[in-house]
N, C-alpha and C positions, 0 to 999 in steps of 0.2 A: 450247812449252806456255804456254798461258794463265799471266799471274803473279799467285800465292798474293794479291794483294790484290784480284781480281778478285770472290774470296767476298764480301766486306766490302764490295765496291761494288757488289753482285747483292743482300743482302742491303739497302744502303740504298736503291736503286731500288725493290725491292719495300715499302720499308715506306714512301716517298713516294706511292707508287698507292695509299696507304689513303685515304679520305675520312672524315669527321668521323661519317657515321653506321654505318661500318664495313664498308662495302662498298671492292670492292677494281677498279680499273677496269686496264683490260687495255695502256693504255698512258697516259700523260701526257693530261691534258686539253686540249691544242693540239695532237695527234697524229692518228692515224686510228681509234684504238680508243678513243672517252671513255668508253666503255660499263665496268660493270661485266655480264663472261661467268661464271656460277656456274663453268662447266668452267675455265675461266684459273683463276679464283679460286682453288678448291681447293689447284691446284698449287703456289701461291704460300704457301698454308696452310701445307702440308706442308713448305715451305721454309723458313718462317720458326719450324715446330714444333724447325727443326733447329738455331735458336739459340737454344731455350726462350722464343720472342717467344708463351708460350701466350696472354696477353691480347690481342693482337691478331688471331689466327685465333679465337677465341673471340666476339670482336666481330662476325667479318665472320659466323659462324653465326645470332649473334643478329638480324643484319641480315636475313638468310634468312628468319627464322621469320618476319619481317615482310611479305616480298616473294611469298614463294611463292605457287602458285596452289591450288585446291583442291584435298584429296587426293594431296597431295605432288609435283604437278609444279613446275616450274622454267621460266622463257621462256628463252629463247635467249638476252638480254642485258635489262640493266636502265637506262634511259637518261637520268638525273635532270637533267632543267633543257634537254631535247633532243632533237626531233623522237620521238615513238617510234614504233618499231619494229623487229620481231623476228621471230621464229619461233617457232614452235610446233611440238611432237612433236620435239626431238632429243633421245630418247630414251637419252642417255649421259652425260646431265645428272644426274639425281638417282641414278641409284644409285654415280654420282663423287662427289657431296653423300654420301653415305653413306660412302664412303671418307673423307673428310677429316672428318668426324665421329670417326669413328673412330682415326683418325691423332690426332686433338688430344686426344682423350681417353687412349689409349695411351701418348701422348709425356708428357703432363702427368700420369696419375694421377688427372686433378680427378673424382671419381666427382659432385659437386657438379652440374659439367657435364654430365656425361652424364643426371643426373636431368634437366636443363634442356633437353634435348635429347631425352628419350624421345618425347616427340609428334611429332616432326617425325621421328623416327628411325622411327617406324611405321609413320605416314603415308608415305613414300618405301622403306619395303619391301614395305609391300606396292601401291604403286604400282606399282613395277617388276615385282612378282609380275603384277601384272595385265596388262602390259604383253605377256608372253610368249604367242606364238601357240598357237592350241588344235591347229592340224593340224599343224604342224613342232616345236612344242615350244620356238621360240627366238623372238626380242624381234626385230620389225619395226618398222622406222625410216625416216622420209622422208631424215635427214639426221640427220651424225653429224659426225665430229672436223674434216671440210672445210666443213660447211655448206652440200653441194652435191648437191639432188634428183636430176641428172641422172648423178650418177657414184653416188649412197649409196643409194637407195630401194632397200630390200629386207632380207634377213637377214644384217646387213651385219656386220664382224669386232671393229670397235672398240667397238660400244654392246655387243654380248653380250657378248666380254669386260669391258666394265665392269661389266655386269647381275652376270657371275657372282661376282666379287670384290665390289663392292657387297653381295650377298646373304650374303657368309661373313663381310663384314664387319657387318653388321646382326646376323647369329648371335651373332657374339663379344660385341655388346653387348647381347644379349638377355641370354647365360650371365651377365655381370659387373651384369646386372640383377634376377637371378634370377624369370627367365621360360624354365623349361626348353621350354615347347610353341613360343615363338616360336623361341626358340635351336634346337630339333632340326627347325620346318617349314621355316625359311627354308633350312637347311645343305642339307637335303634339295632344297629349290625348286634351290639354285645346283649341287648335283652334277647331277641331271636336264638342266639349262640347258648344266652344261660336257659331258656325257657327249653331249648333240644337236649340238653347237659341234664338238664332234671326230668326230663321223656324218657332219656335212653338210656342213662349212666348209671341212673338209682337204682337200685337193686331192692325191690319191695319185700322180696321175701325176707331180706337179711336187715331188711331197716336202714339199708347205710350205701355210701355211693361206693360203684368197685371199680375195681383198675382199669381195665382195658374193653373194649367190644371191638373185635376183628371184624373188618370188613365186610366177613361171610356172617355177619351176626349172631356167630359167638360170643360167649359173655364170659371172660375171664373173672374169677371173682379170688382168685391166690389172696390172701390178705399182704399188702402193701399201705409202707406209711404214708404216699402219696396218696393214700385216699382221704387225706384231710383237707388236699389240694383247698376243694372248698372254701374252709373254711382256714385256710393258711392267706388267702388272697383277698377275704373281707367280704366273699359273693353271697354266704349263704349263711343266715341266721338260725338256720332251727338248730337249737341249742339240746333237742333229743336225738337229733339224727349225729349230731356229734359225740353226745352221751354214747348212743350204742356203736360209735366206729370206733372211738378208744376202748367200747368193752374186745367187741372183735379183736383189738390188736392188742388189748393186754393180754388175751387171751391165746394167743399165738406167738406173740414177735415181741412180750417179753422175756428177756435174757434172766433167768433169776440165781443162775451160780454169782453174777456180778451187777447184775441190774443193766437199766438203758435196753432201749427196744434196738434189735437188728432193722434194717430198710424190707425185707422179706425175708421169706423161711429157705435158707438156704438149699438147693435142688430142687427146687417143687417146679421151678417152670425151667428156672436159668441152667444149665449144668455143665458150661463152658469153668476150668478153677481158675481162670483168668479174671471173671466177675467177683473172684474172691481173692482179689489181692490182698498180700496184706495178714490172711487167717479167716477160717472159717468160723460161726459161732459167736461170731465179732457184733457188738453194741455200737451204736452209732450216736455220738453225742449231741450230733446238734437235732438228729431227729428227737432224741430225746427231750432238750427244749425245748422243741414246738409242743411236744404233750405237755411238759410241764405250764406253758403258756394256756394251753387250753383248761390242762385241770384246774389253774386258778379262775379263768374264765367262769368255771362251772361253779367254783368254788369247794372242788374234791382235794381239801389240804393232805391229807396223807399222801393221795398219791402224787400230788405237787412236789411235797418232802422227801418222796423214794426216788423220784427223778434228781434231785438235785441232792441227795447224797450217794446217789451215782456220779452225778459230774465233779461232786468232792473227789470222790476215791480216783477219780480215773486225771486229773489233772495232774503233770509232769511236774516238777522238780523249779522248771522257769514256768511255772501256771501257764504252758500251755493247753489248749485243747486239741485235740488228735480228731481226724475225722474218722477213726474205727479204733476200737482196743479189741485186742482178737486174745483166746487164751491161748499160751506158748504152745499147746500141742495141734492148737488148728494150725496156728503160724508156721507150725514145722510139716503138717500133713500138707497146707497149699505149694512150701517150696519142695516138696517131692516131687508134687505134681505140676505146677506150671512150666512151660514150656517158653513163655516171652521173658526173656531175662533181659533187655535193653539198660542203657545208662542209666534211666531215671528208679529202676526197678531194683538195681542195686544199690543206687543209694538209700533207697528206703532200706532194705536187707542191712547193708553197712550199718545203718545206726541203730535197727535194732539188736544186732548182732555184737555190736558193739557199745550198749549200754546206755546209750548215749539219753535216752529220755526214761527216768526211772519215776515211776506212780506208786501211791499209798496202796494198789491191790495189788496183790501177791499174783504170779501165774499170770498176769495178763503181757502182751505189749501195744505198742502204741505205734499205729501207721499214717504217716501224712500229720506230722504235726511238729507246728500248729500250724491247721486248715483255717483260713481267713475266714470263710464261712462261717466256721462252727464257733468262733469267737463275734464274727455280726450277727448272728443269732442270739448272741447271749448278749450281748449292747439290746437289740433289738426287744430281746424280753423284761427288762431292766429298765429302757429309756421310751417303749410306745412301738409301737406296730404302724405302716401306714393307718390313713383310717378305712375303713369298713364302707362298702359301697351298699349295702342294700337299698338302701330310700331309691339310688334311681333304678332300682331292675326291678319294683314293686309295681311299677306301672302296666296295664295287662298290653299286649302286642295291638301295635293299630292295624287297619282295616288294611288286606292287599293292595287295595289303590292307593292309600296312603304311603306302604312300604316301598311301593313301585315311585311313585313320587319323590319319594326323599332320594330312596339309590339313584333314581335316577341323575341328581344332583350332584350324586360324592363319584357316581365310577361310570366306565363307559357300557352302554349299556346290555353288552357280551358277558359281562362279568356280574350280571343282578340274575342272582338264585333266584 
């Protein structure tokens, strides 16, 4: 097992990725991520909520309110002093900003804060309200947790579980704002959202929810570890539909030359070797985490144990964590093949190339490290999760007139599905 000082060095890693105007970048600035990613970001919030660091998530909010775009979206990354470019529409963006709004005001009490935060806390509910399609009921996405059109476009599992939690968490600060019609439109918006998510998303034959449904009502079902989404966001308790999605993915997407599950089965949907920066065949640590997080949940200690003498072996020399360790012959097979060699792309190459992060497993290297993430993941597993929403999405859906009543309350009423 990872050692107890690992927290204290996860915690100071993340509070070096702050910048002075309080944004928070997703790796080192001589790294491959100089970018401050809102989604990274938050995570990091919530990690550093967990040492009362509430003035520094606090910061990186107010950073927010500066950057966002109009009517509550978020870009993909924010790129200060450096080439830009980003994305637009990942749609799992702002209603995660809603979460970590909420987590810091939760954590700290600052109701101060949350006054300071009600515009932008509106603005991004009802963004996300907007967001949600008129003929299926759920939130269509070009690109979500991988940043990849070609595996995510559609009504994919990780943006709608964050839509839904996003929205119950927008509720709670509606109630603590005393705004009863925002507080009961939006609770209502995210049951509707979760009650479609379990219509459409579940996969009955396979027992477990799967990644994508395209538009044309194809059902992508590639094994991906965002199919925990669920139960990563606190929405969905059944503790057997989570049993059989970790079987599915031990079952495919563990790595067993060196342990830790890869994010998917490399070429089965994706086949651009650009989505394999880095190496192919590559473990991803902090997904790893979240299993290990669930298999204590279940109480499956072994495999709890296998996860976390993976994140032993694969921790660098300064206990960082890496967000991929690829074996050196993938490593070598991606740079044959990739074709986007940009600044940030060679420094990653530089330093593996040049020794610079050396790990207890033989044959491996280490890309993007340390990813702020994959160390608030591990604070996070360690120090508490937000908490678990199900009590309010238990309640069954009220009557049409009712739903038409409430919308009618929170939006104008062009925009009540």
């Amino acid at each position: 097992m990872p050692s107890p000082a690992l927290l204290d060095r996860s915690l100071a890693i993340i509070k070096g990725l702050q910048e002075e105007d309080g944004g928070i970048t997703a790796t080192l600035r001589d790294d491959v991520y100089p970018y401050v990613y809102p989604r990274d970001a938050v995570f990091m919030t919530m990690a550093l909520n967990r040492f009362s660091e509430f003035d520094r998530s606090k910061r990186f909010y107010r950073f927010l309110t500066k950057v966002r775009r109009p009517q509550g979206e978020f870009y993909q990354r924010y790129n200060r002093g450096l080439p830009y470019v980003t994305n637009e529409h990942e749609l799992d963006t702002t209603p995660i900003v809603l979460q970590g709004i909420y987590d810091t005001y939760s954590q700290s009490g600052d109701r101060q804060f949350l006054s300071e935060m009600w515009s932008l806390v509106q603005e991004c509910a009802n963004f996300t309200c907007r967001t949600i399609d008129k003929d299926r009921g759920l939130v269509f996405t070009t690109n979500s947790i991988h940043e990849t059109r070609e595996l995510e476009e559609g009504y994919e599992i990780w943006t709608n579980s964050a839509a839904v939690k996003g929205l119950l968490d927008a509720s709670r600060m509606a109630e603590a704002m005393g705004r009863p019609e925002l507080q009961e439109g939006w609770l209502l918006r995210a049951r509707k959202l979760y009650f479609n998510l379990l219509e459409q998303l579940y996969d009955p034959e396979r027992g477990c929810f799967m990644k994508v449904m395209r538009r044309s009502g194809e059902r992508v079902r590639a094994p991906d570890m965002s199919q925990l989404a669920p139960f990563y966001f606190g929405i969905c308790e059944k503790t057997d539909v989570l049993e059989r999605t970790l079987k599915v993915l031990e079952n495919t997407l563990w790595n067993s030359p060196i342990g830790g599950f890869n994010r998917f089965e490399d070429f089965e949907i994706v086949h651009d070797w650009h989505w394999y920066t880095g190496g192919t065949g590559a473990s991803w640590p902090f997904f790893t985490i979240w299993a290990a997080g669930f298999y204590r949940q279940l109480g499956i200690r072994e495999k709890q144990e296998a996860c976390f003498r993976f994140l032993d072996s694969i921790l660098t020399q300064d206990s960082f964590i890496a967000e991929k360790v690829a074996p050196v012959a993938g490593y070598e097979e991606w740079k044959s093949n990739e074709l986007e060699f940009g600044d940030r792309i060679i420094n990653g190459i530089r330093k593996i190339d040049g020794n610079v992060h050396n790990m207890k497993a033989p044959g491996y290297v280490a890309w993007a490290s340390p990813l702020g993430w994959a160390h608030a993941e591990y604070i996070l597993y360690e120090k508490g999760r937000p908490s678990n929403a199900f009590e309010l999405l238990k309640e069954p859906i009220p009557s049409a007139p009712k739903i038409r009543r409430v919308l009618a309350a929170l939006v104008p009423s062009r925009l009540i599905r």
